[in-house]
Residue, then its C-alpha position, 0 to 999 in steps of 0.5 A: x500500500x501507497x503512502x497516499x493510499x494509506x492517508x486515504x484509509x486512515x481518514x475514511x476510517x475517521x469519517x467511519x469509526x464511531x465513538x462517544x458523544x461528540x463523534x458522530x456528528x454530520x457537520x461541525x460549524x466554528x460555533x459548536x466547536x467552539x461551544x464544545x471547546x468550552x464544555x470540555x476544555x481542561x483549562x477552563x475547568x482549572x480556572x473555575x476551580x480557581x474561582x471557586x476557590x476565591x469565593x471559598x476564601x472570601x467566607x474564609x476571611x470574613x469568618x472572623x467578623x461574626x460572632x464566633x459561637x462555641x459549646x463545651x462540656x466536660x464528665x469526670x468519671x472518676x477523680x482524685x482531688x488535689x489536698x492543700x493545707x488551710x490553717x494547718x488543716x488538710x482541704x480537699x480541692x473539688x471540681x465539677x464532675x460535670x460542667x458545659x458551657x455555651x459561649x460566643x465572641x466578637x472581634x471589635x478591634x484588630x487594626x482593621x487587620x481582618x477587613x483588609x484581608x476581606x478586601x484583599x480576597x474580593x479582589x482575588x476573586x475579581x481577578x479569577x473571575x477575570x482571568x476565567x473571562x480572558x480563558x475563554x476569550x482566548x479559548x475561543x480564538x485558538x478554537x476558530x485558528x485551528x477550526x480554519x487551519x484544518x479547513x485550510x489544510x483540507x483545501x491544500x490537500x484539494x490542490x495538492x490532488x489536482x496538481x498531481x491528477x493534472x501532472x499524470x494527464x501530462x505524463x500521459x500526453x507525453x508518452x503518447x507524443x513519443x510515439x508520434x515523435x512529437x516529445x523526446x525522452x527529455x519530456x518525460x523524464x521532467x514530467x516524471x520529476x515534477x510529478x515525483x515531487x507532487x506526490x510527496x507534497x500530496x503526502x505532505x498535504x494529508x498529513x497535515x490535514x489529519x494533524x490540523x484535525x487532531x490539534x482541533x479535537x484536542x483543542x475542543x477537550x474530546x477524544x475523537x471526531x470523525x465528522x465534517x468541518x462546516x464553513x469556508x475560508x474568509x474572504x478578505x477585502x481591504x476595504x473591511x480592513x480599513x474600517x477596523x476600530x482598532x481603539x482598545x477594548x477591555x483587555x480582561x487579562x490587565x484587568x484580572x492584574x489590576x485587581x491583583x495589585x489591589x489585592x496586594x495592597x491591601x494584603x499590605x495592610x493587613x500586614x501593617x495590622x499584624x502588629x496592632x493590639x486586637x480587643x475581643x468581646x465575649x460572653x460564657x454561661x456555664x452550668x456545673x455539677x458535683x454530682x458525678x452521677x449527673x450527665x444532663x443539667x437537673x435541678x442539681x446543676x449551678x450556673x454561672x456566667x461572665x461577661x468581658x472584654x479580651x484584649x491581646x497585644x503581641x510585643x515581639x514574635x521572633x520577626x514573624x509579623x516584620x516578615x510578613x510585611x516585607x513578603x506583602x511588600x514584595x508581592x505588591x511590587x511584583x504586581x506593578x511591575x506586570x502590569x507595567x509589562x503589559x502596559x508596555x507589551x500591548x502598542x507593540x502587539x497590537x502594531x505588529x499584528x495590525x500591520x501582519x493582518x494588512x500584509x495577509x490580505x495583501x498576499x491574499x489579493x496578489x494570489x487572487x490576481x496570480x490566480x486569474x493570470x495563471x488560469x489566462x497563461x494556461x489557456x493560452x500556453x494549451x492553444x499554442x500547444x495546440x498550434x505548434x508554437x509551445x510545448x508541452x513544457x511551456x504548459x506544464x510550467x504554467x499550469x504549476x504557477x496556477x497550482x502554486x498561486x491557489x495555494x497562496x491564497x488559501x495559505x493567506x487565508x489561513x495566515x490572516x485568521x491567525x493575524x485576527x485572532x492575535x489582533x482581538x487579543x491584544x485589543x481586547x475585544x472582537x472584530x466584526x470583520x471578513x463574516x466573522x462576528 
Protein backbone atom coordinates (compact mmCIF):
# COMPACT_ATOMS: atom_id res chain seq x y z
CA UNK A 1 0.00 0.00 0.00
CA UNK A 2 0.94 3.68 -1.01
CA UNK A 3 1.68 6.48 1.34
CA UNK A 4 -1.04 8.43 -0.41
CA UNK A 5 -3.26 5.38 -0.07
CA UNK A 6 -2.76 4.70 3.23
CA UNK A 7 -3.86 8.53 4.36
CA UNK A 8 -6.76 7.94 2.25
CA UNK A 9 -7.94 4.97 4.81
CA UNK A 10 -6.92 6.36 7.59
CA UNK A 11 -9.20 9.48 7.13
CA UNK A 12 -12.05 7.17 5.72
CA UNK A 13 -11.74 5.10 8.72
CA UNK A 14 -12.22 8.80 10.86
CA UNK A 15 -15.04 9.59 8.71
CA UNK A 16 -16.18 5.65 9.69
CA UNK A 17 -15.18 4.94 13.13
CA UNK A 18 -17.87 5.77 15.89
CA UNK A 19 -17.24 6.91 19.44
CA UNK A 20 -18.78 8.68 22.36
CA UNK A 21 -20.80 12.00 22.40
CA UNK A 22 -19.33 14.21 20.02
CA UNK A 23 -18.01 11.93 17.29
CA UNK A 24 -21.00 11.16 15.06
CA UNK A 25 -21.62 14.50 14.22
CA UNK A 26 -22.69 15.34 10.02
CA UNK A 27 -21.05 18.82 10.30
CA UNK A 28 -19.26 20.83 12.78
CA UNK A 29 -19.72 24.73 12.42
CA UNK A 30 -16.98 27.21 14.16
CA UNK A 31 -19.92 27.83 16.82
CA UNK A 32 -20.01 24.46 18.03
CA UNK A 33 -16.54 23.92 18.05
CA UNK A 34 -16.41 26.30 20.00
CA UNK A 35 -19.02 25.83 22.46
CA UNK A 36 -17.75 22.06 22.58
CA UNK A 37 -14.49 23.50 23.31
CA UNK A 38 -15.80 25.49 26.15
CA UNK A 39 -17.87 22.50 27.96
CA UNK A 40 -14.82 20.47 27.83
CA UNK A 41 -11.63 22.45 27.93
CA UNK A 42 -9.12 21.32 30.90
CA UNK A 43 -8.09 24.85 31.28
CA UNK A 44 -11.30 26.36 31.89
CA UNK A 45 -12.45 23.63 34.15
CA UNK A 46 -8.99 24.53 36.20
CA UNK A 47 -9.71 28.24 36.19
CA UNK A 48 -13.42 27.84 37.51
CA UNK A 49 -11.99 25.91 40.39
CA UNK A 50 -9.83 28.54 40.91
CA UNK A 51 -12.96 30.87 41.09
CA UNK A 52 -14.31 28.62 43.45
CA UNK A 53 -11.69 28.77 45.47
CA UNK A 54 -11.53 32.51 45.65
CA UNK A 55 -15.07 32.59 46.99
CA UNK A 56 -14.16 29.96 49.42
CA UNK A 57 -11.64 32.03 50.76
CA UNK A 58 -13.62 35.41 50.74
CA UNK A 59 -16.26 33.37 53.52
CA UNK A 60 -12.96 32.04 54.91
CA UNK A 61 -11.68 35.56 55.62
CA UNK A 62 -14.95 37.28 56.75
CA UNK A 63 -15.35 34.39 59.24
CA UNK A 64 -13.64 36.40 61.62
CA UNK A 65 -16.15 39.45 61.54
CA UNK A 66 -19.09 37.43 63.08
CA UNK A 67 -19.75 36.36 66.32
CA UNK A 68 -17.78 33.26 66.91
CA UNK A 69 -20.15 30.92 68.85
CA UNK A 70 -18.91 27.79 70.94
CA UNK A 71 -20.49 24.75 73.14
CA UNK A 72 -18.22 22.76 75.66
CA UNK A 73 -18.72 20.23 78.15
CA UNK A 74 -16.69 18.11 80.45
CA UNK A 75 -17.72 14.47 82.66
CA UNK A 76 -15.21 13.12 85.04
CA UNK A 77 -15.82 9.66 85.50
CA UNK A 78 -13.87 9.30 88.22
CA UNK A 79 -11.31 11.70 90.13
CA UNK A 80 -8.88 12.14 92.95
CA UNK A 81 -9.00 15.69 94.29
CA UNK A 82 -5.99 17.81 94.85
CA UNK A 83 -5.25 18.33 99.03
CA UNK A 84 -3.88 21.89 100.39
CA UNK A 85 -3.32 22.67 103.75
CA UNK A 86 -5.55 25.63 105.07
CA UNK A 87 -4.69 26.63 108.58
CA UNK A 88 -2.76 23.66 109.39
CA UNK A 89 -5.66 21.87 108.41
CA UNK A 90 -5.71 19.46 105.20
CA UNK A 91 -8.72 20.52 102.38
CA UNK A 92 -9.53 18.99 99.62
CA UNK A 93 -9.88 20.62 96.41
CA UNK A 94 -13.28 19.51 94.42
CA UNK A 95 -14.30 20.16 90.93
CA UNK A 96 -17.34 19.99 88.84
CA UNK A 97 -17.83 16.28 87.86
CA UNK A 98 -19.69 17.76 85.03
CA UNK A 99 -19.53 21.27 83.62
CA UNK A 100 -20.72 22.52 80.00
CA UNK A 101 -20.71 25.57 78.80
CA UNK A 102 -22.14 27.92 75.68
CA UNK A 103 -20.38 30.98 74.81
CA UNK A 104 -19.87 33.40 71.97
CA UNK A 105 -17.17 36.18 70.81
CA UNK A 106 -17.00 39.21 68.92
CA UNK A 107 -13.98 40.74 67.14
CA UNK A 108 -14.22 44.65 67.97
CA UNK A 109 -10.93 45.52 67.07
CA UNK A 110 -7.63 44.40 65.35
CA UNK A 111 -6.12 47.24 63.50
CA UNK A 112 -8.60 46.62 60.58
CA UNK A 113 -6.49 43.56 60.12
CA UNK A 114 -9.12 41.36 59.05
CA UNK A 115 -11.24 43.92 56.68
CA UNK A 116 -8.11 44.37 54.71
CA UNK A 117 -7.72 40.77 54.33
CA UNK A 118 -11.92 40.58 53.45
CA UNK A 119 -10.98 43.48 50.64
CA UNK A 120 -7.71 41.64 49.73
CA UNK A 121 -9.71 38.27 48.69
CA UNK A 122 -12.72 40.08 46.92
CA UNK A 123 -10.16 41.38 44.90
CA UNK A 124 -8.69 37.85 44.40
CA UNK A 125 -11.97 36.60 43.39
CA UNK A 126 -12.49 39.56 40.77
CA UNK A 127 -9.05 38.90 39.49
CA UNK A 128 -10.35 34.92 38.97
CA UNK A 129 -13.36 35.64 37.50
CA UNK A 130 -11.40 37.91 35.35
CA UNK A 131 -8.71 35.57 34.34
CA UNK A 132 -11.72 32.77 33.54
CA UNK A 133 -13.22 35.76 31.06
CA UNK A 134 -9.89 36.25 29.40
CA UNK A 135 -9.73 31.83 29.24
CA UNK A 136 -12.43 31.57 27.48
CA UNK A 137 -11.98 34.55 25.29
CA UNK A 138 -8.70 33.16 24.45
CA UNK A 139 -10.02 29.74 24.07
CA UNK A 140 -12.36 30.86 21.54
CA UNK A 141 -9.73 32.46 19.14
CA UNK A 142 -7.40 29.39 19.46
CA UNK A 143 -10.66 27.47 18.68
CA UNK A 144 -11.52 29.11 15.42
CA UNK A 145 -7.45 29.36 14.25
CA UNK A 146 -7.29 25.74 14.42
CA UNK A 147 -11.09 25.35 13.15
CA UNK A 148 -9.79 27.34 9.93
CA UNK A 149 -6.42 25.91 9.78
CA UNK A 150 -7.89 22.38 9.46
CA UNK A 151 -10.27 23.50 6.84
CA UNK A 152 -7.42 25.32 5.24
CA UNK A 153 -5.21 22.21 5.34
CA UNK A 154 -8.43 20.17 3.67
CA UNK A 155 -8.21 22.70 0.66
CA UNK A 156 -4.15 22.26 0.17
CA UNK A 157 -4.99 18.55 0.21
CA UNK A 158 -7.56 19.86 -2.90
CA UNK A 159 -4.80 21.34 -4.78
CA UNK A 160 -2.13 19.35 -3.89
CA UNK A 161 -4.60 16.36 -5.53
CA UNK A 162 -5.23 18.34 -8.63
CA UNK A 163 -1.74 19.07 -9.21
CA UNK A 164 -0.94 15.57 -9.08
CA UNK A 165 -4.14 14.50 -11.29
CA UNK A 166 -3.13 17.14 -13.61
CA UNK A 167 0.62 16.22 -13.96
CA UNK A 168 -0.49 12.47 -14.77
CA UNK A 169 -2.92 13.87 -17.54
CA UNK A 170 0.59 15.33 -18.59
CA UNK A 171 2.52 12.11 -18.41
CA UNK A 172 0.09 10.68 -20.41
CA UNK A 173 0.10 13.26 -23.33
CA UNK A 174 3.95 12.88 -23.47
CA UNK A 175 4.02 9.10 -23.96
CA UNK A 176 1.74 9.42 -26.20
CA UNK A 177 3.63 12.44 -28.12
CA UNK A 178 6.87 9.72 -28.30
CA UNK A 179 5.07 7.61 -30.15
CA UNK A 180 4.06 10.13 -32.61
CA UNK A 181 7.75 11.72 -32.49
CA UNK A 182 6.24 14.64 -31.24
CA UNK A 183 8.28 14.69 -27.50
CA UNK A 184 11.51 13.24 -26.51
CA UNK A 185 12.56 11.11 -23.61
CA UNK A 186 13.74 14.75 -22.03
CA UNK A 187 9.94 15.45 -21.81
CA UNK A 188 9.21 12.56 -19.93
CA UNK A 189 11.58 12.29 -17.62
CA UNK A 190 10.97 16.22 -16.17
CA UNK A 191 7.20 15.43 -16.10
CA UNK A 192 8.12 12.24 -14.12
CA UNK A 193 10.27 14.58 -11.83
CA UNK A 194 7.65 17.20 -11.04
CA UNK A 195 5.10 14.68 -10.75
CA UNK A 196 7.53 12.71 -8.01
CA UNK A 197 7.54 15.84 -6.46
CA UNK A 198 3.87 16.30 -6.45
CA UNK A 199 3.27 13.30 -4.95
CA UNK A 200 5.34 13.99 -1.85
CA UNK A 201 3.94 17.24 -1.45
CA UNK A 202 0.50 15.50 -1.94
CA UNK A 203 1.57 13.09 1.16
CA UNK A 204 2.74 16.25 2.94
CA UNK A 205 -0.74 17.67 2.50
CA UNK A 206 -2.75 14.85 4.05
CA UNK A 207 -0.71 14.51 6.58
CA UNK A 208 -1.15 17.82 7.69
CA UNK A 209 -4.88 17.52 7.37
CA UNK A 210 -5.05 14.59 9.51
CA UNK A 211 -2.96 16.91 12.27
CA UNK A 212 -4.52 20.01 11.91
CA UNK A 213 -7.77 17.84 12.66
CA UNK A 214 -6.33 16.43 15.83
CA UNK A 215 -4.83 19.57 17.16
CA UNK A 216 -8.61 20.97 16.55
CA UNK A 217 -10.25 17.92 18.53
CA UNK A 218 -7.57 18.37 21.06
CA UNK A 219 -8.47 21.91 21.46
CA UNK A 220 -12.32 21.09 21.64
CA UNK A 221 -11.22 18.79 25.15
CA UNK A 222 -12.72 15.49 23.13
CA UNK A 223 -11.23 12.10 22.48
CA UNK A 224 -12.28 11.95 18.91
CA UNK A 225 -14.23 13.43 15.81
CA UNK A 226 -14.72 11.98 12.71
CA UNK A 227 -17.28 14.23 11.42
CA UNK A 228 -17.01 17.41 8.53
CA UNK A 229 -15.90 20.58 9.32
CA UNK A 230 -18.80 23.19 8.06
CA UNK A 231 -17.60 26.81 6.82
CA UNK A 232 -15.38 28.06 4.28
CA UNK A 233 -12.16 30.31 4.29
CA UNK A 234 -12.70 34.22 4.70
CA UNK A 235 -12.86 36.31 2.19
CA UNK A 236 -10.79 39.08 2.59
CA UNK A 237 -11.20 42.54 1.45
CA UNK A 238 -9.01 45.82 2.27
CA UNK A 239 -11.73 47.83 2.19
CA UNK A 240 -13.17 45.87 5.60
CA UNK A 241 -9.63 46.16 6.87
CA UNK A 242 -9.89 49.92 6.63
CA UNK A 243 -12.88 50.24 8.59
CA UNK A 244 -11.15 48.21 11.84
CA UNK A 245 -11.72 50.19 15.13
CA UNK A 246 -8.50 49.48 16.25
CA UNK A 247 -9.14 51.83 19.79
CA UNK A 248 -8.56 49.42 22.73
CA UNK A 249 -11.32 47.44 24.21
CA UNK A 250 -11.33 45.91 27.98
CA UNK A 251 -8.21 43.74 27.96
CA UNK A 252 -9.79 41.35 30.74
CA UNK A 253 -6.07 39.97 31.30
CA UNK A 254 -4.97 43.70 32.70
CA UNK A 255 -7.78 43.62 34.42
CA UNK A 256 -7.52 40.37 36.31
CA UNK A 257 -3.65 42.12 37.21
CA UNK A 258 -5.18 45.44 38.37
CA UNK A 259 -7.28 43.67 40.97
CA UNK A 260 -4.26 41.62 41.86
CA UNK A 261 -2.49 44.82 42.78
CA UNK A 262 -5.29 45.83 44.65
CA UNK A 263 -5.49 42.97 46.43
CA UNK A 264 -1.71 43.04 47.39
CA UNK A 265 -2.09 46.19 48.69
CA UNK A 266 -4.47 45.56 50.87
CA UNK A 267 -2.64 42.35 51.53
CA UNK A 268 -0.21 45.24 52.80
CA UNK A 269 -2.11 46.46 55.32
CA UNK A 270 -3.44 43.52 56.73
CA UNK A 271 0.36 43.12 57.39
CA UNK A 272 0.89 46.59 58.82
CA UNK A 273 -2.30 45.42 61.27
CA UNK A 274 -0.40 42.47 62.40
CA UNK A 275 1.23 44.32 64.81
CA UNK A 276 -1.69 46.25 66.19
CA UNK A 277 -3.34 45.16 69.63
CA UNK A 278 -6.58 43.02 68.99
CA UNK A 279 -9.74 43.81 71.58
CA UNK A 280 -12.36 40.99 71.58
CA UNK A 281 -15.97 40.90 73.42
CA UNK A 282 -17.03 37.69 74.95
CA UNK A 283 -19.51 36.35 76.94
CA UNK A 284 -19.91 32.29 78.74
CA UNK A 285 -22.74 30.65 80.66
CA UNK A 286 -21.67 27.66 82.21
CA UNK A 287 -23.51 25.01 84.19
CA UNK A 288 -21.93 22.80 86.57
CA UNK A 289 -22.49 19.79 88.87
CA UNK A 290 -20.96 17.93 91.90
CA UNK A 291 -22.67 15.32 91.49
CA UNK A 292 -20.71 12.82 89.27
CA UNK A 293 -23.97 10.88 88.57
CA UNK A 294 -25.09 13.97 86.68
CA UNK A 295 -24.80 13.65 82.55
CA UNK A 296 -27.73 16.20 81.99
CA UNK A 297 -28.47 19.51 83.51
CA UNK A 298 -31.08 18.98 86.52
CA UNK A 299 -32.17 20.89 89.39
CA UNK A 300 -28.61 19.71 90.98
CA UNK A 301 -26.81 21.94 88.30
CA UNK A 302 -25.43 25.75 89.25
CA UNK A 303 -24.66 28.33 86.98
CA UNK A 304 -22.72 30.75 86.39
CA UNK A 305 -21.99 33.10 83.55
CA UNK A 306 -19.07 36.09 82.63
CA UNK A 307 -19.02 38.82 80.75
CA UNK A 308 -15.72 40.89 79.21
CA UNK A 309 -13.61 42.13 77.15
CA UNK A 310 -10.13 40.19 75.77
CA UNK A 311 -7.56 42.20 74.96
CA UNK A 312 -4.17 40.87 73.47
CA UNK A 313 -1.28 42.69 72.01
CA UNK A 314 1.85 40.74 70.71
CA UNK A 315 5.33 42.84 71.55
CA UNK A 316 7.56 40.59 69.59
CA UNK A 317 7.16 37.20 67.73
CA UNK A 318 10.60 36.41 66.78
CA UNK A 319 10.31 38.83 63.49
CA UNK A 320 7.38 36.96 62.01
CA UNK A 321 4.83 39.95 61.59
CA UNK A 322 8.12 42.25 60.19
CA UNK A 323 8.47 39.27 57.55
CA UNK A 324 5.21 39.31 56.65
CA UNK A 325 5.07 42.93 55.97
CA UNK A 326 8.17 42.62 53.74
CA UNK A 327 6.76 39.24 51.85
CA UNK A 328 3.47 41.66 51.42
CA UNK A 329 5.83 44.45 50.17
CA UNK A 330 7.19 42.40 47.82
CA UNK A 331 4.38 40.72 46.15
CA UNK A 332 2.95 44.06 45.68
CA UNK A 333 5.95 45.44 43.91
CA UNK A 334 5.85 42.46 41.51
CA UNK A 335 2.14 43.01 40.57
CA UNK A 336 3.27 46.91 39.46
CA UNK A 337 6.00 45.51 37.51
CA UNK A 338 3.33 43.11 35.49
CA UNK A 339 1.21 45.48 34.92
CA UNK A 340 3.91 47.70 33.50
CA UNK A 341 4.96 44.99 31.28
CA UNK A 342 1.84 44.57 29.79
CA UNK A 343 1.39 48.23 29.59
CA UNK A 344 4.44 48.02 27.72
CA UNK A 345 3.78 44.98 25.67
CA UNK A 346 0.14 45.83 24.31
CA UNK A 347 1.02 49.19 21.28
CA UNK A 348 3.83 46.67 20.10
CA UNK A 349 1.42 43.61 19.87
CA UNK A 350 -1.33 45.49 18.65
CA UNK A 351 1.31 47.19 15.88
CA UNK A 352 2.66 44.11 14.79
CA UNK A 353 -0.47 42.36 14.30
CA UNK A 354 -2.08 45.15 12.87
CA UNK A 355 0.28 45.54 10.16
CA UNK A 356 0.66 41.45 9.82
CA UNK A 357 -3.06 41.12 9.24
CA UNK A 358 -2.63 44.04 6.48
CA UNK A 359 0.00 42.04 4.77
CA UNK A 360 -2.07 38.92 4.58
CA UNK A 361 -4.59 40.38 2.85
CA UNK A 362 -2.35 41.87 0.64
CA UNK A 363 -0.88 38.43 -0.20
CA UNK A 364 -4.42 37.04 -0.08
CA UNK A 365 -5.25 39.68 -3.27
CA UNK A 366 -1.72 39.10 -5.34
CA UNK A 367 -2.50 35.48 -5.14
CA UNK A 368 -6.06 36.19 -6.40
CA UNK A 369 -4.53 38.06 -9.26
CA UNK A 370 -1.74 35.45 -9.91
CA UNK A 371 -4.53 33.14 -9.94
CA UNK A 372 -6.98 34.83 -12.90
CA UNK A 373 -3.49 35.36 -14.66
CA UNK A 374 -2.03 32.00 -14.14
CA UNK A 375 -5.70 30.15 -15.39
CA UNK A 376 -5.16 33.05 -18.57
CA UNK A 377 -1.40 31.69 -19.19
CA UNK A 378 -2.70 28.48 -19.10
CA UNK A 379 -5.32 28.60 -21.86
CA UNK A 380 -3.11 30.46 -23.73
CA UNK A 381 0.01 28.02 -23.35
CA UNK A 382 -2.59 24.89 -24.21
CA UNK A 383 -3.89 26.82 -27.68
CA UNK A 384 -0.12 27.29 -28.53
CA UNK A 385 0.39 23.94 -27.92
CA UNK A 386 -2.16 23.04 -29.96
CA UNK A 387 -0.71 25.14 -32.81
CA UNK A 388 2.89 24.25 -32.85
CA UNK A 389 4.35 27.07 -31.21
CA UNK A 390 4.95 25.84 -27.42
CA UNK A 391 5.20 22.86 -25.97
CA UNK A 392 4.37 20.63 -23.59
CA UNK A 393 6.62 22.17 -21.22
CA UNK A 394 5.54 25.84 -21.52
CA UNK A 395 2.06 24.43 -20.42
CA UNK A 396 3.27 22.38 -17.55
CA UNK A 397 5.26 25.45 -16.19
CA UNK A 398 2.07 27.30 -16.42
CA UNK A 399 -0.42 25.11 -15.01
CA UNK A 400 2.36 24.68 -11.91
CA UNK A 401 2.39 28.85 -11.20
CA UNK A 402 -1.78 28.37 -11.33
CA UNK A 403 -1.26 25.28 -8.62
CA UNK A 404 1.29 27.42 -6.65
CA UNK A 405 -1.00 30.57 -6.76
CA UNK A 406 -4.26 28.76 -5.25
CA UNK A 407 -2.17 27.58 -2.60
CA UNK A 408 -1.03 31.07 -1.84
CA UNK A 409 -4.44 32.27 -1.31
CA UNK A 410 -5.53 29.86 0.65
CA UNK A 411 -2.13 29.89 2.97
CA UNK A 412 -3.03 33.79 3.44
CA UNK A 413 -6.47 32.85 4.29
CA UNK A 414 -5.13 30.83 6.76
CA UNK A 415 -2.45 33.45 7.99
CA UNK A 416 -4.75 36.50 8.26
CA UNK A 417 -7.35 34.00 10.74
CA UNK A 418 -4.41 33.64 12.79
CA UNK A 419 -3.38 37.52 12.44
CA UNK A 420 -7.01 38.49 13.58
CA UNK A 421 -7.19 36.29 16.42
CA UNK A 422 -3.97 37.76 17.81
CA UNK A 423 -5.29 41.25 16.80
CA UNK A 424 -8.90 40.64 19.09
CA UNK A 425 -6.42 39.50 21.72
CA UNK A 426 -4.07 42.32 22.19
CA UNK A 427 -7.41 44.86 21.54
CA UNK A 428 -9.40 43.12 23.86
CA UNK A 429 -12.43 42.98 22.06
CA UNK A 430 -13.77 41.48 19.00
CA UNK A 431 -13.63 42.08 15.28
CA UNK A 432 -16.70 42.16 13.03
CA UNK A 433 -14.83 41.89 10.04
CA UNK A 434 -14.36 39.09 6.86
CA UNK A 435 -18.35 37.43 8.26
CA UNK A 436 -16.79 36.89 11.49
CA UNK A 437 -18.83 38.10 14.47
Amino acid sequence: MSRHQFNLAWMCLLGAMSCSSFVNAQALSLAEAQQTAEQHSPTLSEMQIDVNIAEASMDKTFAPRLPQIYVKGRHLLDDKPQVMEVSGRPFSLVQPGSDYSVGVSLLLYDGKGTRSKVEASKYQHAASTARLDQARFKLDEEVRVKFYQALGARELVKVSSQNVEVLKAHLRDVQNQIKLGVATRLDVLKVEVQLEEAQNAQDAAEDNAILAQAKLVQMMGIEQFSGSLKGQLPTLSRKEYDKIDFTRGERLDQKALLYMKQSAENAVRASHAASSPKVTLFGQKDLYSYTSQSFLPNNKFHDAYTVGLNFSWSLYDGGATSAGERIANEKLRKQEEEIRRAKQAMPVDIDFWKRKLAHDIARYQAGRRSTEKSEEAVRLAKNAMRLGSRTNTDVLDAEQDLNFSKSKIVKAQMDAVVSLSNLELALGKRIAIFGFE
